[in-house]
N, CA, C and O of each residue as an XYZ file, in Angstrom:
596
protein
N    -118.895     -2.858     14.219
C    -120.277     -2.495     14.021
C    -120.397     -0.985     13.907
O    -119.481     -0.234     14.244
N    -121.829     -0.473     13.307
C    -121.634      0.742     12.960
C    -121.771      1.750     14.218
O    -121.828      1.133     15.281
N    -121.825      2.925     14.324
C    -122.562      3.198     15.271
C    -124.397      3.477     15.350
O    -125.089      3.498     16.367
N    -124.720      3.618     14.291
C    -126.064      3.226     14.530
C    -126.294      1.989     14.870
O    -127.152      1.905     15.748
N    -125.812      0.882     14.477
C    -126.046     -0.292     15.140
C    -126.174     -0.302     16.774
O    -127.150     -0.617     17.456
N    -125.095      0.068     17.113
C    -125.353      0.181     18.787
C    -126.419      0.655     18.856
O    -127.364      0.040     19.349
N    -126.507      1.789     18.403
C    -128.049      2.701     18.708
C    -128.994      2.204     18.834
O    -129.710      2.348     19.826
N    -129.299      1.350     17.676
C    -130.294      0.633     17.760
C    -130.355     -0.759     18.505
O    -131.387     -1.430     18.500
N    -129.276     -1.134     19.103
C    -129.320     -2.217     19.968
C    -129.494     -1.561     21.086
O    -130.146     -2.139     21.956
N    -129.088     -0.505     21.307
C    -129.346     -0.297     23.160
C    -130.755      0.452     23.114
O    -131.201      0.741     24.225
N    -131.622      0.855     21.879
C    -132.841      0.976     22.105
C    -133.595      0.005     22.194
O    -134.677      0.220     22.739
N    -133.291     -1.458     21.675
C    -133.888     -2.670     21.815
C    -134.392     -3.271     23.635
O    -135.312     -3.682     24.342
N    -132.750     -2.852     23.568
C    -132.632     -3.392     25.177
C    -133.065     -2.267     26.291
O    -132.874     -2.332     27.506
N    -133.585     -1.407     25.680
C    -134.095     -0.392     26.843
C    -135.622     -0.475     26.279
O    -136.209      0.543     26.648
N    -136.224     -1.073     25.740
C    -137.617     -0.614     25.595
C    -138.252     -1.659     26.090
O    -139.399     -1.605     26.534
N    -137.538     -2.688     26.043
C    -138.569     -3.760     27.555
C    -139.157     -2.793     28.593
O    -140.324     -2.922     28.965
N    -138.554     -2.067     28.944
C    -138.999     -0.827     30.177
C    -139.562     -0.171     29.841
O    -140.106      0.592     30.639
N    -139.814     -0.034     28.322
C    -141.072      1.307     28.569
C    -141.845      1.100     27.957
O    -142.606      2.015     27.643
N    -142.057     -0.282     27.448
C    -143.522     -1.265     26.995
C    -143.977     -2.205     27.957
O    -143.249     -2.991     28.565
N    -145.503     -2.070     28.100
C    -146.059     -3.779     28.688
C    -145.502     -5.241     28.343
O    -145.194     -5.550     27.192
N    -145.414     -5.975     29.255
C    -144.959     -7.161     28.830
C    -145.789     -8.192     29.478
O    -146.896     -8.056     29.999
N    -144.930     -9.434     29.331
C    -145.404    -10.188     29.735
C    -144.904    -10.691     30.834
O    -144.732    -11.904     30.714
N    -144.535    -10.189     32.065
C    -144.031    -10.547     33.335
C    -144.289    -10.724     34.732
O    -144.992     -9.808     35.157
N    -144.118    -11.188     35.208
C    -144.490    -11.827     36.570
C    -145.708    -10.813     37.286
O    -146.600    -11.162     38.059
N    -145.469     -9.698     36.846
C    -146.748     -8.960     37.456
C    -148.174     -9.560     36.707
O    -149.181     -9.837     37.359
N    -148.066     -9.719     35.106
C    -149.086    -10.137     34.733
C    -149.879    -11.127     35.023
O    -151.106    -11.201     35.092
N    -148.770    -12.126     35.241
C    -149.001    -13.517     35.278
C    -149.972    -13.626     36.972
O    -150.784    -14.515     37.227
N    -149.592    -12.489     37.903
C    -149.776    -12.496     39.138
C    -151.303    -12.038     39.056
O    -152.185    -12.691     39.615
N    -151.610    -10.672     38.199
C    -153.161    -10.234     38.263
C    -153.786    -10.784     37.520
O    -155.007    -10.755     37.670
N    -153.033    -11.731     36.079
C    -154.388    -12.868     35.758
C    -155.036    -13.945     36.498
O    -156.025    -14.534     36.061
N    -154.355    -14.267     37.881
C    -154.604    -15.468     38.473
C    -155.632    -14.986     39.886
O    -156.430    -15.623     40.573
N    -155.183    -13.615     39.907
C    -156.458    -12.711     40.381
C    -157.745    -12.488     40.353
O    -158.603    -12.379     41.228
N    -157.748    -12.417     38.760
C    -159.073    -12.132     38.296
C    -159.696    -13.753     37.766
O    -160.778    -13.961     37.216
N    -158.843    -14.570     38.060
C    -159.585    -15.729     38.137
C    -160.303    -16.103     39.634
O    -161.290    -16.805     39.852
N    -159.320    -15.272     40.696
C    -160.462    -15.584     42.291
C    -161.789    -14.424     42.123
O    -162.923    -14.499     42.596
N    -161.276    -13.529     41.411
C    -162.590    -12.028     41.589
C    -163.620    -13.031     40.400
O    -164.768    -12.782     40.769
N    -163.691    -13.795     39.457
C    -164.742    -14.345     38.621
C    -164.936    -15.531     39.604
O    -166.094    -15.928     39.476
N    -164.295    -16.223     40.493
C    -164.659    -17.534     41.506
C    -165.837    -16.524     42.578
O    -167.032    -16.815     42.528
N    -165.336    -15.299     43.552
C    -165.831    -14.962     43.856
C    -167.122    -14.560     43.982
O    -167.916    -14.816     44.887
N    -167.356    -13.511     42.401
C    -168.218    -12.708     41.781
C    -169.161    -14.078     41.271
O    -170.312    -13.667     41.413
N    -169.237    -15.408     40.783
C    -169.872    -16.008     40.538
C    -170.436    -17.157     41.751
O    -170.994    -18.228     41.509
N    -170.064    -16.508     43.297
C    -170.125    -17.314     44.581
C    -169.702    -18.765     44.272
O    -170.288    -19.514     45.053
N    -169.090    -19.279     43.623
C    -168.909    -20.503     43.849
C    -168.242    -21.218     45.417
O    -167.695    -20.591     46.324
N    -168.496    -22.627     45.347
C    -168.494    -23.006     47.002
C    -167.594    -23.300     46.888
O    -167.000    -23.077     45.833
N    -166.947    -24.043     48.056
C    -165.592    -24.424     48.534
C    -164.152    -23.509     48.570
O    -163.974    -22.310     48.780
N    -163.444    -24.341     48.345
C    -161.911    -23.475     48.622
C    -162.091    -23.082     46.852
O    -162.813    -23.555     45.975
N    -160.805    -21.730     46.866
C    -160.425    -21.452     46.097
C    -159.097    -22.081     45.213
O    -158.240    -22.205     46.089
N    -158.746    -22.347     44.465
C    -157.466    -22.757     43.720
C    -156.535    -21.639     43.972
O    -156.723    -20.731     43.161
N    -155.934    -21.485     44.515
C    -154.917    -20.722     44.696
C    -153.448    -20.650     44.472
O    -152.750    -19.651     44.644
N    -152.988    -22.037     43.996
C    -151.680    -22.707     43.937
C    -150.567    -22.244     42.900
O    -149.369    -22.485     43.051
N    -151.061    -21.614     41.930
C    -150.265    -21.102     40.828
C    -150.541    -19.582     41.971
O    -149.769    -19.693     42.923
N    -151.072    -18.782     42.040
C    -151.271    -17.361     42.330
C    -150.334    -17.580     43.511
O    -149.601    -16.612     43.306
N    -149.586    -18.441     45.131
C    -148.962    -18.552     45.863
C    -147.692    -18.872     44.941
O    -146.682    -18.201     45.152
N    -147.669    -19.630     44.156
C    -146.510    -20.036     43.428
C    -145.654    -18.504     42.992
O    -144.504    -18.269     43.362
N    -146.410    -17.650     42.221
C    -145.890    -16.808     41.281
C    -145.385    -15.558     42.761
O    -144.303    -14.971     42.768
N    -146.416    -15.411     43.827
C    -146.314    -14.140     44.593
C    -144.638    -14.301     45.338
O    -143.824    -13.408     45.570
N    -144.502    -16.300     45.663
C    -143.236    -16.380     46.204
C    -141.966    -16.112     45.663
O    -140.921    -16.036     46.309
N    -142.193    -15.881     43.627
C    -140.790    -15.230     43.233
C    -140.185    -14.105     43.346
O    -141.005    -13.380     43.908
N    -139.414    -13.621     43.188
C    -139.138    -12.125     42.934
C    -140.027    -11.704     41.703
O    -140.259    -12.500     40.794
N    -140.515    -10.413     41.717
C    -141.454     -9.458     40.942
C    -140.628     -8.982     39.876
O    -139.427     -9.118     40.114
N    -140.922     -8.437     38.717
C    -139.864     -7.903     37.708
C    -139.160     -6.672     38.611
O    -137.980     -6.333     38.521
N    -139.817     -6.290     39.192
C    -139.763     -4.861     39.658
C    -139.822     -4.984     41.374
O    -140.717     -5.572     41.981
N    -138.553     -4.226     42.059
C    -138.630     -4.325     43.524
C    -139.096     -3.815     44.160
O    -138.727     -3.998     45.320
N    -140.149     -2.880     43.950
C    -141.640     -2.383     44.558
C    -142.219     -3.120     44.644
O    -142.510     -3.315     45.824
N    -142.889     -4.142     43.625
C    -143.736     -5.368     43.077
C    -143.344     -6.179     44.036
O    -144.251     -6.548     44.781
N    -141.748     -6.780     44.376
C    -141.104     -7.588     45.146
C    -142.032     -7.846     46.206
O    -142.736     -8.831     46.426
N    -141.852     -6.470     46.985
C    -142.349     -6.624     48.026
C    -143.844     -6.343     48.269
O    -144.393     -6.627     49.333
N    -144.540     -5.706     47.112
C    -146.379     -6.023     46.978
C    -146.574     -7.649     47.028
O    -147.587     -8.064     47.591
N    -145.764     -8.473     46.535
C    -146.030     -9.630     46.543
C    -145.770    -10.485     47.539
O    -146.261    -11.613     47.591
N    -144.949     -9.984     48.428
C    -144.551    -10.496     49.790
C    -145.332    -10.283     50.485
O    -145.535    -11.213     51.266
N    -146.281     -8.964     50.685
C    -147.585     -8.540     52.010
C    -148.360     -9.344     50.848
O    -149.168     -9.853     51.626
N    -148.632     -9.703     49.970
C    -150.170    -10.287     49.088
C    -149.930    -11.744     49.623
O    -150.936    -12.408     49.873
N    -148.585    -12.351     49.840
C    -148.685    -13.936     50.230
C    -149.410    -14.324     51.355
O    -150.122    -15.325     51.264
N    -149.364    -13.838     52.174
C    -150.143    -14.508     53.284
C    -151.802    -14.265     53.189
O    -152.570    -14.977     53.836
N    -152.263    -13.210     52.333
C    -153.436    -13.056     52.208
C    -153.908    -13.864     51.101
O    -155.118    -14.086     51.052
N    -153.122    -14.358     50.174
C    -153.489    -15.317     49.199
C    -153.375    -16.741     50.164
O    -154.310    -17.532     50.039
N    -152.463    -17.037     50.953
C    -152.790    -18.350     51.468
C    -153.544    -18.566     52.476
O    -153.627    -19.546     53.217
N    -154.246    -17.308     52.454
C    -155.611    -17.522     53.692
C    -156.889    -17.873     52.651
O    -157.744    -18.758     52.695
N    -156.668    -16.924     51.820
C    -157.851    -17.445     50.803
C    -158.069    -18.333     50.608
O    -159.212    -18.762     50.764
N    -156.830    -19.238     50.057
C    -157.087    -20.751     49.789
C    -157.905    -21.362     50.689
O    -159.053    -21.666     50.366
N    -157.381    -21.629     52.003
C    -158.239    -22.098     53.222
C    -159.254    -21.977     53.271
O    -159.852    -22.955     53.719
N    -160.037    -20.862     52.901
C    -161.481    -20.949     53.703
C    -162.305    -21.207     52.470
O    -161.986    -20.957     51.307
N    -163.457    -21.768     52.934
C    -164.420    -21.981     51.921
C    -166.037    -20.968     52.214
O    -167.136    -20.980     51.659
N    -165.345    -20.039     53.557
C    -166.633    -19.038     53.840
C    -166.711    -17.705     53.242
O    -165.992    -16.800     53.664
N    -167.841    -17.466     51.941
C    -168.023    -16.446     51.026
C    -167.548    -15.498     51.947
O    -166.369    -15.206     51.748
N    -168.117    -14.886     52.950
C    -167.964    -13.578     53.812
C    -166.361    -13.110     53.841
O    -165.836    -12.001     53.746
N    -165.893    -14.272     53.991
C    -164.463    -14.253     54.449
C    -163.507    -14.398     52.828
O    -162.450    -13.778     52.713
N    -163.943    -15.113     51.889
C    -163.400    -14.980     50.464
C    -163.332    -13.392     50.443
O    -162.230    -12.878     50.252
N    -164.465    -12.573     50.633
C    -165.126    -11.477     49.598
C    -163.545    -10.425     50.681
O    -162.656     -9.681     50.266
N    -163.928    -10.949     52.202
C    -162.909     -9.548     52.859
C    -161.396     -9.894     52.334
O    -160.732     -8.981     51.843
N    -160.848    -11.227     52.440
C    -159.728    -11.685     52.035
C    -159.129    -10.922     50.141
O    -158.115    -10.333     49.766
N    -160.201    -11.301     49.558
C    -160.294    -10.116     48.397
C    -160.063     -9.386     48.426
O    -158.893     -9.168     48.113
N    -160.918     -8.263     48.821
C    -160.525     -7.105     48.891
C    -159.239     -6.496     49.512
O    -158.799     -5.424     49.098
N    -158.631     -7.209     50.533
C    -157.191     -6.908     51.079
C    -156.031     -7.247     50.174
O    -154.996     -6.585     50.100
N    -156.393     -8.696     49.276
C    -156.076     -8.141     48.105
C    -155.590     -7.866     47.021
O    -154.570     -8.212     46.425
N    -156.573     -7.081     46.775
C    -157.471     -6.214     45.895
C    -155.977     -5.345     46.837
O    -154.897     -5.935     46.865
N    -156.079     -4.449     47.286
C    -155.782     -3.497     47.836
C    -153.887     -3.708     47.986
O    -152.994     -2.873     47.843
N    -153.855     -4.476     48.164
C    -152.006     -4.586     48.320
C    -151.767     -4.903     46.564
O    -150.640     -4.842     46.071
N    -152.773     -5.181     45.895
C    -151.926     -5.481     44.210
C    -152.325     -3.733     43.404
O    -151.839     -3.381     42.329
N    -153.042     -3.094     44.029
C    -153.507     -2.441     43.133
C    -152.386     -1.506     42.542
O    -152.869     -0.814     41.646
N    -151.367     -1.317     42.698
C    -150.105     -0.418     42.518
C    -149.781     -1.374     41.631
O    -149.002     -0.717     40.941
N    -149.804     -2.453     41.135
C    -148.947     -3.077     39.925
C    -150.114     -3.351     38.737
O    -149.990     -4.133     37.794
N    -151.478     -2.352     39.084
C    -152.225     -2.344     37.670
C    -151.560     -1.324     36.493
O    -151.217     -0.149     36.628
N    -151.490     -2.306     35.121
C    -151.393     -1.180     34.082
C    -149.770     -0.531     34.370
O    -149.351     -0.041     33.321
N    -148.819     -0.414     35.454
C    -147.460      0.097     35.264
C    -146.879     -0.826     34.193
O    -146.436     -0.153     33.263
N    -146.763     -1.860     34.051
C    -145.456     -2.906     33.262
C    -146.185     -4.384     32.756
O    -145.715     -5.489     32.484
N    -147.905     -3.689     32.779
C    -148.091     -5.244     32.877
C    -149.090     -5.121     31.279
O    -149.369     -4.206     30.504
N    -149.393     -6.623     31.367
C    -150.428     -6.868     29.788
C    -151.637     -7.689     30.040
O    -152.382     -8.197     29.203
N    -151.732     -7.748     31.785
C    -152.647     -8.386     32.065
C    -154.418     -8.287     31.469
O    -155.163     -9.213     31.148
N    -154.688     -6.743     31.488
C    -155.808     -6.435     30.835
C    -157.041     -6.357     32.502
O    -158.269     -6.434     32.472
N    -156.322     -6.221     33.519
C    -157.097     -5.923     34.504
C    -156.838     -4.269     34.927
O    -155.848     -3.548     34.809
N    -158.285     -4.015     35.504
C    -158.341     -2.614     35.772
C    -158.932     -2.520     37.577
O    -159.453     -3.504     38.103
N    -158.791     -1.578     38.113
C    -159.395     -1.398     39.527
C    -160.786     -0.746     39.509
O    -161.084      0.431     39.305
N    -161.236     -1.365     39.663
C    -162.379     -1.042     40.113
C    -163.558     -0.248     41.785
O    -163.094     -0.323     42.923
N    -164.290      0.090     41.647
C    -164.340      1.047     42.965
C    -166.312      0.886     42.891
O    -167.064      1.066     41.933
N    -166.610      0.495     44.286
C    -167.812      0.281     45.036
C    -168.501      1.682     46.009
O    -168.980      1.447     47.118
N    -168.483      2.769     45.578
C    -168.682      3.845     46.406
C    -169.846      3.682     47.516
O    -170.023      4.465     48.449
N    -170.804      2.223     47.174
C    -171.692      2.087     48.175
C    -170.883      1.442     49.539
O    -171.120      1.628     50.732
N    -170.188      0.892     49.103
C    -169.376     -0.578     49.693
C    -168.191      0.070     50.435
O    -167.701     -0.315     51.497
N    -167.902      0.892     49.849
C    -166.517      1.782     49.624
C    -165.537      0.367     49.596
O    -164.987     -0.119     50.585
N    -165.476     -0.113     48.306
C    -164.432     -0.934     48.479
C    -163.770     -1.034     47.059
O    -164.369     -0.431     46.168
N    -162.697     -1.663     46.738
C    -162.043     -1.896     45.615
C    -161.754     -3.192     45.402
O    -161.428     -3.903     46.353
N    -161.843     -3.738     43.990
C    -161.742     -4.619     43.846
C    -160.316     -4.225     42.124
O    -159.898     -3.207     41.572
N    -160.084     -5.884     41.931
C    -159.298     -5.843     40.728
C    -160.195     -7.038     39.916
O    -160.843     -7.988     40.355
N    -159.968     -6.616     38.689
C    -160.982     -7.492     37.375
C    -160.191     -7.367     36.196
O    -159.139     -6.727     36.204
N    -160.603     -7.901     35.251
C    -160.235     -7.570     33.700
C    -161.975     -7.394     33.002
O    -163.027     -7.838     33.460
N    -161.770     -6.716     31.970
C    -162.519     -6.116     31.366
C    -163.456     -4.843     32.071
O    -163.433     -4.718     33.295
N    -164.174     -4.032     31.330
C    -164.892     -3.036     31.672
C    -166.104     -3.039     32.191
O    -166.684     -2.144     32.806
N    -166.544     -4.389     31.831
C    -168.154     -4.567     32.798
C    -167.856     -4.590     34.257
O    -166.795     -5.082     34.642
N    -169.014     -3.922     35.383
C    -169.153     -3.815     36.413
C    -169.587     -5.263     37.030
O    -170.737     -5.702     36.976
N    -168.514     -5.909     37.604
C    -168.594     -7.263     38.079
C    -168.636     -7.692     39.987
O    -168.183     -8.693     40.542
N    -169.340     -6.520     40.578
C    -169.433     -6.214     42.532
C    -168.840     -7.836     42.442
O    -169.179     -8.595     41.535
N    -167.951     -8.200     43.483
C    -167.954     -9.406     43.522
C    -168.678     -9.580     45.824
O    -169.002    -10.482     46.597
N    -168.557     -8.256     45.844
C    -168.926     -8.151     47.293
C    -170.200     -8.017     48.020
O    -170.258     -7.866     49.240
N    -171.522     -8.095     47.001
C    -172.831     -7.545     47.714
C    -173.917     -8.478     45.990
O    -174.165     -8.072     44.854
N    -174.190     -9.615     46.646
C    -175.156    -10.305     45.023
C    -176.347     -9.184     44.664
O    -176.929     -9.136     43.580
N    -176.583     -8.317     45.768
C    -177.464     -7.567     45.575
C    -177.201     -5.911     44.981
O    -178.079     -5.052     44.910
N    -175.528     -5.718     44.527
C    -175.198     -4.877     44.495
C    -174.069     -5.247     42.986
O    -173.200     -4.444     42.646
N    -174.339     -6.722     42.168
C    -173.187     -6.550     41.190
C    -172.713     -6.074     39.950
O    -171.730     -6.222     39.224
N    -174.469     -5.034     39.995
C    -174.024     -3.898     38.990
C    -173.386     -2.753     39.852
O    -173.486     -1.697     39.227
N    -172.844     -2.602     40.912
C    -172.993     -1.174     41.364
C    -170.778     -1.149     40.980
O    -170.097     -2.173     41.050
N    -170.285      0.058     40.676
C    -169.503      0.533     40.552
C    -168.661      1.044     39.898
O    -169.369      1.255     38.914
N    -167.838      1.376     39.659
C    -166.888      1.955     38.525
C    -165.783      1.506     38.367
O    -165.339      0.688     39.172
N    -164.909      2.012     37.068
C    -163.865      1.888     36.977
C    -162.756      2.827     37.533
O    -162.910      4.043     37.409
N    -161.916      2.449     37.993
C    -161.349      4.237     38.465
C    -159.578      4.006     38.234
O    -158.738      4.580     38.927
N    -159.258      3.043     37.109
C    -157.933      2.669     36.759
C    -158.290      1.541     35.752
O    -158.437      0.370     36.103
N    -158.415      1.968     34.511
C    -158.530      1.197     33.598
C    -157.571      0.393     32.760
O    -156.731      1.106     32.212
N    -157.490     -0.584     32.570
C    -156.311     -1.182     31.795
C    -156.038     -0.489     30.856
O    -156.825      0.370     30.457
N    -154.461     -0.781     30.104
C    -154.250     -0.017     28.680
C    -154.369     -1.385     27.730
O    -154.267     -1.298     26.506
């Protein structure tokens, strides 16, 4: 083979790393922003949680992620359990708060962090509309402050 050939094969195989994909991080904050739209729209009972416990128990593409997903398991399988809003919205936000380091690094999820300066709290979503999932009286209030790419 030539030597540009290599060249261009080991740029193939190195640019998984420095493009978004489609990997376990994604797959982890789309199933997210399916509890922040369960949330944000109060619906009752338990949450579905079973794919989002499924994905947090693999290894992460990435061994930072690894272990974001190891402190996020037990707070995702508390969620499931309860069916009390108060306790959805805090369980959220915790998190909200242990995933927010794997927004936008490696992922194609299309979720961004979001920020409650009344609330002082953070949440994770996809898209740019202001979606409070923490105060019905407050679910225009906040910003974006880490926007998806």
């Amino acid at each position: 083979m030539k030597k540009s050939h290599y060249l261009f094969l080991i740029f193939i195989l190195s640019a998984g790393n420095l493009f978004p994909h489609e990997g376990k991080e994604t797959f982890v904050l789309r199933e997210v922003v399916k509890i922040h739209s369960s949330i944000f729209s109060e619906n009752p009972g338990n949450l579905n949680v079973q794919k989002l416990l499924q994905l947090l128990k693999e290894n992460a593409d990435h061994k930072k992620d690894t272990e974001k997903f190891k402190a996020a398991l037990p707070i995702a399988e508390e969620l499931g359990k309860t069916t009390d809003l108060s306790k959805k919205r805090e369980l959220f936000e915790r998190l909200s708060n242990e995933l927010e380091s794997i927004v936008g690094h490696h992922d194609k999820s299309g979720v961004s962090v979001f920020y409650c300066p009344m609330l002082k709290k953070k949440w994770l979503a996809s898209g740019k509309e202001i979606k409070n999932p923490y105060d019905s009286k407050m679910k225009n209030c906040g910003e974006i402050i880490h926007e998806a790419k």
